[in-house]
C-alpha positions as CSV (number, residue, x, y, z in Angstrom):
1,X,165.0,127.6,48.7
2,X,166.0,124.0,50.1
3,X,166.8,123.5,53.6
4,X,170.0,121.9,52.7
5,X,170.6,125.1,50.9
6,X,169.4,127.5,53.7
7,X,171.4,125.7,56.2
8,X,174.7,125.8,54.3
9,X,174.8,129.0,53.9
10,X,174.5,129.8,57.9
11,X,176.6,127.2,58.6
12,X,179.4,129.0,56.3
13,X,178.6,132.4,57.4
14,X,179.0,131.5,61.1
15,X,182.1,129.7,60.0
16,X,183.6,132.7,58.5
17,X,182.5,135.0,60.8
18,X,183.7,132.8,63.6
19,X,187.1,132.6,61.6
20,X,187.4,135.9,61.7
21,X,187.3,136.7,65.5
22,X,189.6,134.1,66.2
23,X,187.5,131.9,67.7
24,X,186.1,129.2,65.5
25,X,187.4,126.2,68.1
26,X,184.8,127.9,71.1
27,X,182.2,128.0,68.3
28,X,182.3,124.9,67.4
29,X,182.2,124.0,70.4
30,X,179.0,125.7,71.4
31,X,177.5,124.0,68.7
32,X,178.3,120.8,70.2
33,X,176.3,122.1,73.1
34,X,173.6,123.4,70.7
35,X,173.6,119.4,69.4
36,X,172.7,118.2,72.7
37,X,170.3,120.5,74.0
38,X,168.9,119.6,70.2
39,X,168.1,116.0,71.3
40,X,165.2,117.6,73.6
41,X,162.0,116.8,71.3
42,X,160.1,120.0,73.4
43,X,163.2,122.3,72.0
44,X,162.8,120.9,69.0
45,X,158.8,121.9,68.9
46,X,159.3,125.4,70.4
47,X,161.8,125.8,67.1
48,X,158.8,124.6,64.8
49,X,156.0,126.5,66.7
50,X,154.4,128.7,65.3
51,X,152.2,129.4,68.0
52,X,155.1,131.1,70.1
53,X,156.3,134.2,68.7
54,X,159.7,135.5,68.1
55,X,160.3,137.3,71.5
56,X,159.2,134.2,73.2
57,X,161.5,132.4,71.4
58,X,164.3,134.8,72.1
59,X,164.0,134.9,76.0
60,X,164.0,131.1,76.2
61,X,166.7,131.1,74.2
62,X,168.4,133.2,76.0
63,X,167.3,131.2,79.3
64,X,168.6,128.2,78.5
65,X,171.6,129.1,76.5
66,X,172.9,132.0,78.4
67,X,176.7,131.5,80.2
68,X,176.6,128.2,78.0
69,X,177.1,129.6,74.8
70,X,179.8,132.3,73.7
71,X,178.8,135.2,72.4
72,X,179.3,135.2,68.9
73,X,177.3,131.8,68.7
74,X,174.1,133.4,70.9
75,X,174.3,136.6,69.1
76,X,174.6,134.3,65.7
77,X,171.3,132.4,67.3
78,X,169.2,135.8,67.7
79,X,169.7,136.6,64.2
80,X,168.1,133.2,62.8
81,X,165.5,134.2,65.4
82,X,164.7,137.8,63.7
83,X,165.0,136.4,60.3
84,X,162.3,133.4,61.1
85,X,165.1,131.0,60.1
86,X,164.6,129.1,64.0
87,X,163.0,125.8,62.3
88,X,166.5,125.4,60.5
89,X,168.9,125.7,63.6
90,X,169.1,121.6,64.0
91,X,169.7,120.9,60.1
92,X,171.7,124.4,60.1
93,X,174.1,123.3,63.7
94,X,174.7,119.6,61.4
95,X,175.8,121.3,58.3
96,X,178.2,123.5,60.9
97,X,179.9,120.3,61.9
98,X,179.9,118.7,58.2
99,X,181.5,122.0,56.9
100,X,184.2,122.5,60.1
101,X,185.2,118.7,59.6
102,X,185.9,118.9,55.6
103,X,187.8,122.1,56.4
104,X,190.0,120.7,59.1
105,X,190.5,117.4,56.7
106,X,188.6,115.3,59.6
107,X,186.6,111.8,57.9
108,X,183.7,110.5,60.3
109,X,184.2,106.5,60.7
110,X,181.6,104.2,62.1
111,X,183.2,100.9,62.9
112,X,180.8,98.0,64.0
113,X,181.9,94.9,65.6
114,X,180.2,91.9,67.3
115,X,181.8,93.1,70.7
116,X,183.7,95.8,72.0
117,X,186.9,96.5,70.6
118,X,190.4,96.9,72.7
119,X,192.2,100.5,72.9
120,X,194.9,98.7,70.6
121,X,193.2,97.2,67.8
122,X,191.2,100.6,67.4
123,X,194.6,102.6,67.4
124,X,195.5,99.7,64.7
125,X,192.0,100.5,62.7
126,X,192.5,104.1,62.7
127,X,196.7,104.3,61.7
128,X,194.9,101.7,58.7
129,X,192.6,103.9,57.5
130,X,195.0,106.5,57.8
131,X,197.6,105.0,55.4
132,X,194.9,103.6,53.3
133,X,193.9,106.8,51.3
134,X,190.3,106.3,51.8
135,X,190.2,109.0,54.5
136,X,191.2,112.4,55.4
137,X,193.9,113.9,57.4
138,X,192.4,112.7,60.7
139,X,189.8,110.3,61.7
140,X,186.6,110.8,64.0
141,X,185.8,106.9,64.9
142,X,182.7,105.9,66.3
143,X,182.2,102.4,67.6
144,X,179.3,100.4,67.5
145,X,178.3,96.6,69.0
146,X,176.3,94.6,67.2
147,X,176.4,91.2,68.0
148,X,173.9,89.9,65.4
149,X,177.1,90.3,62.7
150,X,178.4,87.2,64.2
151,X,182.2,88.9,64.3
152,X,185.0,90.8,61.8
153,X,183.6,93.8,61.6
154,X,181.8,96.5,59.0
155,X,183.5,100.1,58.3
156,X,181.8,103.1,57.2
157,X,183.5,106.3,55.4
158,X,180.7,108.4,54.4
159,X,178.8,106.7,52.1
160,X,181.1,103.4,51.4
161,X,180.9,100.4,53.4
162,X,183.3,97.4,54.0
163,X,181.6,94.4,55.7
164,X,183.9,92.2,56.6
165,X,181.2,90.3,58.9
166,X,180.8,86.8,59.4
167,X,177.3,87.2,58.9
168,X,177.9,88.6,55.9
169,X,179.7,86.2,54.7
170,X,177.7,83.6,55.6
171,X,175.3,85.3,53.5
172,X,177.3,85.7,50.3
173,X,178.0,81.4,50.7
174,X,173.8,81.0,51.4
175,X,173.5,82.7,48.1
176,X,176.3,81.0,46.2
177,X,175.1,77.5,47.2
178,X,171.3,78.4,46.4
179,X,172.9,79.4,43.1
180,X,175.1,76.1,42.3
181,X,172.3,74.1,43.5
182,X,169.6,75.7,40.8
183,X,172.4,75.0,38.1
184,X,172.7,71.6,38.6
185,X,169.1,70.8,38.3
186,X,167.7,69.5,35.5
């Protein structure tokens, strides 16, 4: 079976189960927690090792995680842990987050612009993409400077882009005048 696969179907049983009891906000986020302590490469390893065994595993676990996590999400954790399933927690805890935000109707947006952007024009962006159709319910925006686009700025809604950069278009005009000038050759 395919990790994507695997990790689904946790992720929607720990939704549902979490649904349940009433307490799918605290889960998620725990696994917001779970994210972070998931940017630690030595976590990471101890997950894929299979050096150290499953009780190991379990009591650093339970270490690290204990009075951070609720109990639904640590008891959710020990039975990945019994079931071997530990090397799939990260892609597992990012299909969580996928799942929870296409069932509250919540679109990630990454906006990237050649310097930071004011509280204003942001609440302008976001009441945009809101009207425009091209988004869910509610938007998740998540801004990025890059200065080497020059200025506008490029959107991304899962997997469509709008660059509206001046770098980019200054790269659409190198092309069209390598273009003309190739056609009037002779």
């Amino acid at each position: 079976m395919s990790v994507s696969r695997i990790a689904s179907r946790y992720a929607k049983s720990l939704i549902d189960f979490a649904q349940e009891n009433n307490n799918l906000e605290e889960v998620k986020n725990d696994m917001a927690v779970l994210d972070k302590a998931l940017e630690s490469r030595d976590l990471v390893m101890l997950l894929k090792s299979p050096i150290v065994n499953e009780l190991k595993k379990k009591e650093i676990f339970k270490a690290v995680f204990a009075g951070k996590l609720s109990e639904t999400t640590l008891g959710f954790l020990n039975i990945i842990l019994n079931k071997g399933r530990e090397e799939y927690i990260p892609a597992i805890s990012n299909e969580f987050e996928a799942q929870y935000k296409l069932m509250k109707g919540i679109s990630d947006v990454t906006l990237t612009t050649a310097s930071p952007i004011s509280e204003a024009n942001l609440a302008s962006i976001k009441a945009k993409l809101l009207f425009s159709n091209e988004t869910a319910q509610q938007v998740d925006i998540e801004t990025v400077v890059d200065p080497s686009i020059l200025g506008g700025f490029i959107i991304e809604i899962g997997d469509k882009l709008y660059n509206d950069s001046i770098a980019y278009k200054l790269s659409q005009m190198k092309k069209q005048f390598k273009g003309t000038q190739h056609e009037g050759a002779i």
